[in-house]
N, C-alpha and C positions, 0 to 999 in steps of 0.2 A: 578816472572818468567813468560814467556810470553809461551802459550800454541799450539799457533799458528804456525801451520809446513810452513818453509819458501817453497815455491812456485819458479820454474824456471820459468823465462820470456816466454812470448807466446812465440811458431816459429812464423818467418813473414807467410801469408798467401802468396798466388800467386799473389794477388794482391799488396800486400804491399812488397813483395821480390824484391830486388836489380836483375835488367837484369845483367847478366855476358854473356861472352861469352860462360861458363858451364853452363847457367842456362834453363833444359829445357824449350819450349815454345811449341805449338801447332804446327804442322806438315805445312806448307804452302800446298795451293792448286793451280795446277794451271788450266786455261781452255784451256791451249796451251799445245801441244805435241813437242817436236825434237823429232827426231828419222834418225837413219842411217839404211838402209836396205842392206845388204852386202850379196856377191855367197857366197853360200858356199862352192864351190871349193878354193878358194883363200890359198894361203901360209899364215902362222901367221903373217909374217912381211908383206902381202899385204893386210890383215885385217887390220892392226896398220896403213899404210902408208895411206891407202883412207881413215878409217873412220878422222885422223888426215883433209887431205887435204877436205873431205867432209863438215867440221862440221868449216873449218877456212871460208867458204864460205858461211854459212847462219848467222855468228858471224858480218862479216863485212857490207854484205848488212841488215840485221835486228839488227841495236844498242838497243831496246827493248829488245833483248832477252840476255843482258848482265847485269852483274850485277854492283857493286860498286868493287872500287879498294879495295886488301887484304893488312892485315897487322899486323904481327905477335906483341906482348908485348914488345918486345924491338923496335917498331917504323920504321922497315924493309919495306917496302912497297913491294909488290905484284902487277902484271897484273889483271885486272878484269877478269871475266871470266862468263861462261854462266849462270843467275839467279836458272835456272832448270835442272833438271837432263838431261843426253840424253841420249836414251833408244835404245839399238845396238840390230838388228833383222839378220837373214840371212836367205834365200832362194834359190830355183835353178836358173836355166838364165831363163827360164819361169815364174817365180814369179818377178827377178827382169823386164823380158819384160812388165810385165802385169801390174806390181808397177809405171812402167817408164808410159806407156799412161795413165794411170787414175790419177796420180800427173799432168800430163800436160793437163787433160782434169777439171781440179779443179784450175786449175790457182794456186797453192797453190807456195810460196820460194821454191825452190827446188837447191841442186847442184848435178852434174852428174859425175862419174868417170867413165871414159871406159876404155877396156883391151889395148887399142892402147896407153895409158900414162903412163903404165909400160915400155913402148920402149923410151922415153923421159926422158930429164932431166931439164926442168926449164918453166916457165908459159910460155911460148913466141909456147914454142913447144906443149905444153899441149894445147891449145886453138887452136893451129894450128889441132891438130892430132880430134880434134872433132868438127872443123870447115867442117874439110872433108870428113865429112861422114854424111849421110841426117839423120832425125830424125830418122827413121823405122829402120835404121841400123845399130844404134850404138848398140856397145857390151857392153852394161852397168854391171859393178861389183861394184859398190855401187851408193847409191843414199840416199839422207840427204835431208827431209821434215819437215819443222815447219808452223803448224798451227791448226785453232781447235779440241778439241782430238778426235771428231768421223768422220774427214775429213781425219786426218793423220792415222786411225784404217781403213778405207775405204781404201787408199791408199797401205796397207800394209798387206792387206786379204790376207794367205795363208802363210805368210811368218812366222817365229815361235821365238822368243827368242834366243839371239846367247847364245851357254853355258857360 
């Protein structure tokens, strides 16, 4: 008779553990920020409508900030979509006037949404409607900025976490 207590196989370690798409991994970090800065006066469906329209415009002109096409176990394929989180802030119109000059004095991707393209329905008119209004003037209610994170924290002094 053998005296010897049979033994359960090692766990794999993390090194030797099969990647899954359950299997935790290290948090990614990045050195890049999005971020949308929104009024906070805005209606909820006019928070949803700009940060939407905000954030389709630093998606298409920066393909870097996209990630790989999705796709579910049964082989369903998905839109790619942005590699990093995006981080929704809101402010007063003096937070977003004061967010608007210091993103354009940074050179930084930026997109603009102003209160005149609530009055509009389609790109043609939206670019018209802030075509025609000089820089200093526009009524900006949201604004969407990607780039280094203590350029896009500079950019966005004062403003606080939307709830």
């Amino acid at each position: 008779m053998n005296d010897e207590t049979p033994t359960a196989p090692a766990a794999p370690t993390a090194s030797t553990a099969p990647i899954s798409p359950t299997t935790p991994t290290a948090p990614l970090r990045f050195d890049t920020k999005i971020a949308v800065l929104l009024r906070e006066d805005l209606e909820t469906w006019q928070r949803l409508n700009v940060t939407a329209f905000l954030v389709s415009g630093l998606g298409t002109a920066l393909p870097e900030v996209i990630g790989e096409p999705y796709e579910d176990a049964d082989g369903v394929a998905y839109l790619s979509m942005f590699r990093q989180p995006v981080l929704v802030f809101e402010g007063t119109k003096e937070t977003l006037t004061a967010a608007h000059a210091r993103v354009l004095s940074r050179s930084l991707p930026r997109a603009v949404f102003t209160s005149d393209l609530f009055a509009t329905g389609n790109d043609r008119d939206n670019r018209a409607a802030v075509r025609a209004v000089p820089t200093a003037g526009l009524d900006v209610v949201g604004l969407a900025v990607h780039g280094p994170k203590n350029a896009v924290d500079k950019v966005l002094k004062g403003a606080r976490m939307h709830p």
